[in-house]
C-alpha positions in Angstrom: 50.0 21.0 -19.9 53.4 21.7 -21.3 56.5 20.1 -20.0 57.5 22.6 -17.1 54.0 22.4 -15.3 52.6 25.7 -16.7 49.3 25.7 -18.7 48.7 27.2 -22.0 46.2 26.7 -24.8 43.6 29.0 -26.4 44.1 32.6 -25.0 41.0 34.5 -26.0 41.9 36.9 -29.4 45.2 37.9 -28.7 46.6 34.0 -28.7 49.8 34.8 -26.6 51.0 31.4 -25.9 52.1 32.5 -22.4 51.4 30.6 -19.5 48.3 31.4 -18.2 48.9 29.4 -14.7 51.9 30.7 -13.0 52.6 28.2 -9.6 54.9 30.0 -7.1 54.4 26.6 -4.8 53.6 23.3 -5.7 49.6 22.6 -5.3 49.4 21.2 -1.6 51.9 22.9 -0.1 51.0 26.1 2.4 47.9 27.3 0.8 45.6 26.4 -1.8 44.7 22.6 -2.1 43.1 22.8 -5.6 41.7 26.2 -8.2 40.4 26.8 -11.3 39.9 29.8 -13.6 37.0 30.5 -15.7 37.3 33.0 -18.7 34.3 34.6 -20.1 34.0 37.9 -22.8 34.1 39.6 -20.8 35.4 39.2 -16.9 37.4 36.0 -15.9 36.2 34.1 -12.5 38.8 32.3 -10.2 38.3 30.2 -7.6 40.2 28.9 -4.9 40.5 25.9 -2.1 41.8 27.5 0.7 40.6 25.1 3.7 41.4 26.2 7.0 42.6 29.8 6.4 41.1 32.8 7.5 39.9 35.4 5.0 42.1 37.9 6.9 45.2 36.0 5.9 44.3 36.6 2.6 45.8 39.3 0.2 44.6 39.8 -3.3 46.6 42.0 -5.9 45.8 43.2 -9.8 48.7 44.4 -12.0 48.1 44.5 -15.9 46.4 41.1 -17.1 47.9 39.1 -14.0 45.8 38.5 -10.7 48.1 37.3 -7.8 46.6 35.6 -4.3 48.8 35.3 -1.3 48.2 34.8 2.3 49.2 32.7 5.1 48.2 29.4 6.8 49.5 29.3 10.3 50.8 26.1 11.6 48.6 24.2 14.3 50.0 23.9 17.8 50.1 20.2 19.2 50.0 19.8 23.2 52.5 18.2 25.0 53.0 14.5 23.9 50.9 15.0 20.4 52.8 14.4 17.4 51.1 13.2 14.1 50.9 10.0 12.6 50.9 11.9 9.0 50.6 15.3 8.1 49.4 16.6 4.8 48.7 20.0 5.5 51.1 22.5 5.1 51.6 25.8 6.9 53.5 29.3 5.9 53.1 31.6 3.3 52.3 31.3 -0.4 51.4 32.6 -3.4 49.8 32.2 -6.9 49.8 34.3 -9.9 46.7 33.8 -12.7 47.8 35.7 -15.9 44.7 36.3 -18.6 44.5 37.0 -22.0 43.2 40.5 -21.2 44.0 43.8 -19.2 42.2 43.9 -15.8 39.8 46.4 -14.6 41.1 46.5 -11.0 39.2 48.7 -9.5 36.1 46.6 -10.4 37.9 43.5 -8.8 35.8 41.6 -6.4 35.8 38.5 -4.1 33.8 36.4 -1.8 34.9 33.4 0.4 32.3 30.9 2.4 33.5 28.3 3.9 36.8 27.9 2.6 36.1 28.6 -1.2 37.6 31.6 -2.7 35.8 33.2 -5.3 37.7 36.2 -7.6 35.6 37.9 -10.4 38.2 39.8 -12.5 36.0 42.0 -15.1 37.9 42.6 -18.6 39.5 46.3 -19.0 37.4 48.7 -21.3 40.3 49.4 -23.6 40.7 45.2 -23.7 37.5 45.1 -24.7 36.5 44.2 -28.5 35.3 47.1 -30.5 33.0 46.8 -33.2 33.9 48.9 -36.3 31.3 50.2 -38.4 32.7 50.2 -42.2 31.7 52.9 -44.5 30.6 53.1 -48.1 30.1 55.3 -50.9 
């Protein structure tokens, strides 16, 4: 983890030393309590703690070789003369942004969520692809 909370490391053949995490809230806050990404040859697979949120709060977007998840947590209503002792939970909006070392292929984007786990499969763009080259000889 490099000194301004992004992550970097091995980026698959191209080796951009980008950051391949990009937090637009601190963990814990509004939305998702904990994620990981997973990147395979030839798709990437995110998941996502999202605890309490409905899947219709949820809003998933592709541009390029970034994958950004935003959505909403609303806030829960106490009754008259509740108040908490302590409140972890957050509530509002949020948003993440996962950047990969590859193009995605958006409309091949899908996603599941059961019970409160997110799961994004982001296949790898054709042109991102490797090519084999076959070499010729005389």
């Amino acid at each position: 983890m490099e000194e301004d909370g992004s992550l970097t490391g091995d980026r698959g053949p191209s080796q951009r030393n980008e950051p391949s995490f990009c937090e637009n809230q601190p963990l814990g806050s509004a939305g998702i309590s904990s994620h990981e990404h997973l990147v395979q040859d030839h798709n990437a697979l995110v998941t996502a703690e999202l605890p309490g949120i409905d899947a219709k709060d949820l809003d998933i977007s592709v541009i390029g070789d970034a994958m950004t998840l935003s959505g909403h947590r609303e806030a829960d209503v106490l009754k008259e003369g509740e108040s908490y002792h302590r409140q972890e939970r957050g509530s509002g909006s949020f948003a993440r942004t996962v950047r990969l070392p590859f193009r995605i292929e958006a409309d091949k984007v899908s996603a599941k969520y059961e019970r409160g786990i997110l799961q994004i499969t982001l296949p790898r763009a054709e042109e991102d692809k490797p090519k084999k080259i076959q070499i010729k000889s005389k």
